[in-house]
N, C-alpha and C positions, 0 to 999 in steps of 0.2 A: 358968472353964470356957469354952472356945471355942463357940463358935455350932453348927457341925455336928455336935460331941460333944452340946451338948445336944440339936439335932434328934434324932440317935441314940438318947440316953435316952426322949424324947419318943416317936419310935414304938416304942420297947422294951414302951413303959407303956401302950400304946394297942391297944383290940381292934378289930373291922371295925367296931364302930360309932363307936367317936372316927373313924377312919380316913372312914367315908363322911362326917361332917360337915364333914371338914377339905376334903372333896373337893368338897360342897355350895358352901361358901362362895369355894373357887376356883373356880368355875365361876360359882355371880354374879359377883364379882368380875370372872371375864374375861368376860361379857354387861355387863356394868355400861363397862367399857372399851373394849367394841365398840362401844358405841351412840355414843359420841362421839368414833370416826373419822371424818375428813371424807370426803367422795362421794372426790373425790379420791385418798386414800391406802386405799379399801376391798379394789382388787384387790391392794396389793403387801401389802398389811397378810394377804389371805387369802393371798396363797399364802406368805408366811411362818410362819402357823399351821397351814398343810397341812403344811408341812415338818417343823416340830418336833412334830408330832404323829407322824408317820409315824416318828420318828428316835427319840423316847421309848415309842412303842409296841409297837415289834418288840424290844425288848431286855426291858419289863415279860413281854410274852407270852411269850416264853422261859424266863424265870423262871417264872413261873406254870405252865406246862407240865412245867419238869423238877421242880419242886415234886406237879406230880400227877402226873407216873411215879414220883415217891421214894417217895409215900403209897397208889401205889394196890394195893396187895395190902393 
């Protein structure tokens, strides 16, 4: 089984609460890899995570939104 088919099975199998631990743990994880940027590389380091947040955000919220016009009657 390839790697992204199992991701797939993986959140297939997962309710919002697997779902927010997964999301816990990435979130330490990237505070955990913050802290040991150097002074140095802080600004290019943030605006690189401003970017791909803004770029993974607007396409999740999308989804999210035409998910509750489909549910909401």
């Amino acid at each position: 089984m390839k790697l992204l088919d199992l991701a797939n099975k993986y959140v297939e199998k997962s309710d919002w609460k697997t779902m927010l631990l997964l999301k816990i743990c990435l979130f330490s994880a990237g505070i955990i890899v913050g802290t040991t940027v150097t002074k140095k590389a802080k600004f290019l380091t943030l605006c690189i995570c401003m970017v791909l947040f803004v770029i993974t955000y607007i396409p999740l919220m999308i989804k999210f939104f035409n998910i509750y016009e489909e549910n909401k009657n």
